[in-house]
C-alpha positions in Angstrom: -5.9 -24.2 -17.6 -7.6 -22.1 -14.9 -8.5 -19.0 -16.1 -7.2 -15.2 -15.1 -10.0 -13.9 -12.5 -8.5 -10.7 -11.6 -6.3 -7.8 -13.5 -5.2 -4.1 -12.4 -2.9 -1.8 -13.9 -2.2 1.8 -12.5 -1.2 5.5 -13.6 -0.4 8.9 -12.2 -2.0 11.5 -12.4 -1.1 15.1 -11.7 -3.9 16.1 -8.8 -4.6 15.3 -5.4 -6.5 11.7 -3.9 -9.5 13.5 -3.6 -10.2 14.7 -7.1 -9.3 11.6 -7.9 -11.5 9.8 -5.7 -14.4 12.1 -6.2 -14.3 11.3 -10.2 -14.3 7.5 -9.5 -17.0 7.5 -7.2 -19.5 9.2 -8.8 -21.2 6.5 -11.0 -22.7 9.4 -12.7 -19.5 10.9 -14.0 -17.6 7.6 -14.8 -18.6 7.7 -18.4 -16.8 10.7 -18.9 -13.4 8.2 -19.0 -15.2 4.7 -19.0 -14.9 3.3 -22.3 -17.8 1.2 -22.2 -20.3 2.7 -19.1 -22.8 5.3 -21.0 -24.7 6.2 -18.3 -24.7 5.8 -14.1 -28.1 6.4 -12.3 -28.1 7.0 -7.9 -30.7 8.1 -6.5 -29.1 11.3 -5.1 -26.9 12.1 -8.2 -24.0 14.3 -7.2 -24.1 13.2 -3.3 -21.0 11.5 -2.0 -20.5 7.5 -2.2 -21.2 5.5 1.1 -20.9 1.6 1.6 -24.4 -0.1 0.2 -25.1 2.9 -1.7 -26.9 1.0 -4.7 -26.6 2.9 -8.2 -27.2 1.0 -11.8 -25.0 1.0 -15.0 -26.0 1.4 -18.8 -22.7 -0.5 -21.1 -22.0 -0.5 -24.7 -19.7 -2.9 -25.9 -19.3 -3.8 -29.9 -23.0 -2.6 -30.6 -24.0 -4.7 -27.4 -26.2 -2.5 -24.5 -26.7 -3.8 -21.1 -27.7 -2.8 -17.5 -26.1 -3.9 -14.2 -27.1 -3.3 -10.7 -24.3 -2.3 -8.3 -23.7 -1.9 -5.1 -21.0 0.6 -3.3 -18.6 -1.5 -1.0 -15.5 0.5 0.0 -16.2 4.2 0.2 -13.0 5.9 2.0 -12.9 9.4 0.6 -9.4 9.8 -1.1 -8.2 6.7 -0.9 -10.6 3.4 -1.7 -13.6 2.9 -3.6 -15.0 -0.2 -4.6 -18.2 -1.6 -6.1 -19.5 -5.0 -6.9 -22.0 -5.7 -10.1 -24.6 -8.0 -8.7 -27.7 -7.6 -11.2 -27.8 -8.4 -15.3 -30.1 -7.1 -17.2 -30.9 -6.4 -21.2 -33.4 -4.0 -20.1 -33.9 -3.0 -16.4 -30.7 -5.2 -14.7 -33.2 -7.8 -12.9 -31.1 -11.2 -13.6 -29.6 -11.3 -9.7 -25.5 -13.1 -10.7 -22.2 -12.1 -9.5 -20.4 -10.9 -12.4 -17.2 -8.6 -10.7 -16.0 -6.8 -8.4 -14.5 -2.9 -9.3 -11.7 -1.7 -7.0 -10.1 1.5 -7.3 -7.3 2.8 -4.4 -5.8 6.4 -4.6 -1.6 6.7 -3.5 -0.5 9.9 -3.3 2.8 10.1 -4.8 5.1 13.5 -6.0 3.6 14.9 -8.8 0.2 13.6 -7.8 -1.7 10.2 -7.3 -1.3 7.2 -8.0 -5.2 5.2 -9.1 -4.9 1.5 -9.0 -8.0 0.3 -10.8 -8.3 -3.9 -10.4 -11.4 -6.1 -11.6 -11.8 -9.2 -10.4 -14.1 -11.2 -12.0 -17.0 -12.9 -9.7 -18.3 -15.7 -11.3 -16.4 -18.1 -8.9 -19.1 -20.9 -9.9 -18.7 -20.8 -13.6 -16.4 -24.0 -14.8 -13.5 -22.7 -16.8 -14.3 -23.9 -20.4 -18.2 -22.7 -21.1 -17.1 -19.6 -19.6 -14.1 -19.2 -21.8 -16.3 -20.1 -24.9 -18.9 -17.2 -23.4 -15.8 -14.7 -22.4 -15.0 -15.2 -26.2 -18.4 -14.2 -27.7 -19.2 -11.4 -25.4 -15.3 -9.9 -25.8 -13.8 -11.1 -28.7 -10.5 -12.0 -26.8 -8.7 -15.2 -27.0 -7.7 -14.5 -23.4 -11.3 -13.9 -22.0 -12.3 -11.2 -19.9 -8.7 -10.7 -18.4 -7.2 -9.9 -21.6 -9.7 -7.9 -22.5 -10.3 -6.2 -19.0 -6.5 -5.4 -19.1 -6.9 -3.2 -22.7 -10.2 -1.6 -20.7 -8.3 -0.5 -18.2 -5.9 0.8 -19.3 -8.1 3.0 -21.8 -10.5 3.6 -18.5 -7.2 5.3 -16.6 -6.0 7.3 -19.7 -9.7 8.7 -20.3 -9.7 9.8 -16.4 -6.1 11.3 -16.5 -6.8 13.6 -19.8 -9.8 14.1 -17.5 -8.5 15.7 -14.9 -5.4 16.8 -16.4 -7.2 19.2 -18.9 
């Protein structure tokens, strides 16, 4: 069985596609709802996201810390942002693999907007079954990264709508 290489969910939230947008695409404010990202590092913190804007990523899952290397590519101011993860690292994110893709599009709909988040997972040249053994270990899900991405999701788009809803 093939497995799941891409999972979304969405939510509404009460403010406008641009507050929205402007949370999301700041790497430097995405831990405030990310439940894993710790830390996001640009090199002009605080200045708006443009496509092949680079920034990098510090993650904590189950004890577990790593980098990534990123790189910005959809930037439309209220409604798209997207990034890809294209560096691995332990320490400085140096290992150069496509691990996903990070795509987040901003509906405005009454009451407020409407943020899509999807991750697709990048690692088109992996076979299926090492990867599901690996998916297991780094995750602890059955279902791999989709299952787990789903639950990450979800908890990622409830931490930005208390956000911006408080």
């Amino acid at each position: 069985m093939a497995r799941t290489k891409q999972v979304h969910d969405s939510i509404i939230i009460a403010t406008d596609p641009l507050t929205a947008y402007d949370a999301v695409s700041h790497p430097e404010r995405i831990p405030a709802f990310s439940p894993e990202n710790t830390r996001g590092v640009v090199a002009s913190e605080g200045a708006p996201a443009y496509v092949g804007m680079r920034f990098s990523g510090w993650n904590n899952r189950r004890g577990f810390v790593w980098t990534t290397g990123c790189e910005v590519t959809a930037a439309d101011r209220g409604r798209h942002f997207a990034f890809k993860v294209r560096r691995y690292g332990l320490g400085p994110a140096m290992l150069p693999v496509a691990v996903a893709s990070w795509d987040y599009r901003f509906d405005p709909v009454e009451g407020g907007t409407r943020v899509t988040e999807t991750w697709t997972d990048d690692r088109r040249g992996w076979p299926d079954t090492p990867t599901r053994a690996f998916d297991w270990l780094a995750t602890g899900k059955t279902g791999g990264f989709a299952e787990f991405q789903r639950g990450n999701i979800a908890r990622s788009l409830a931490g930005l709508k208390k956000l911006l809803e408080s």
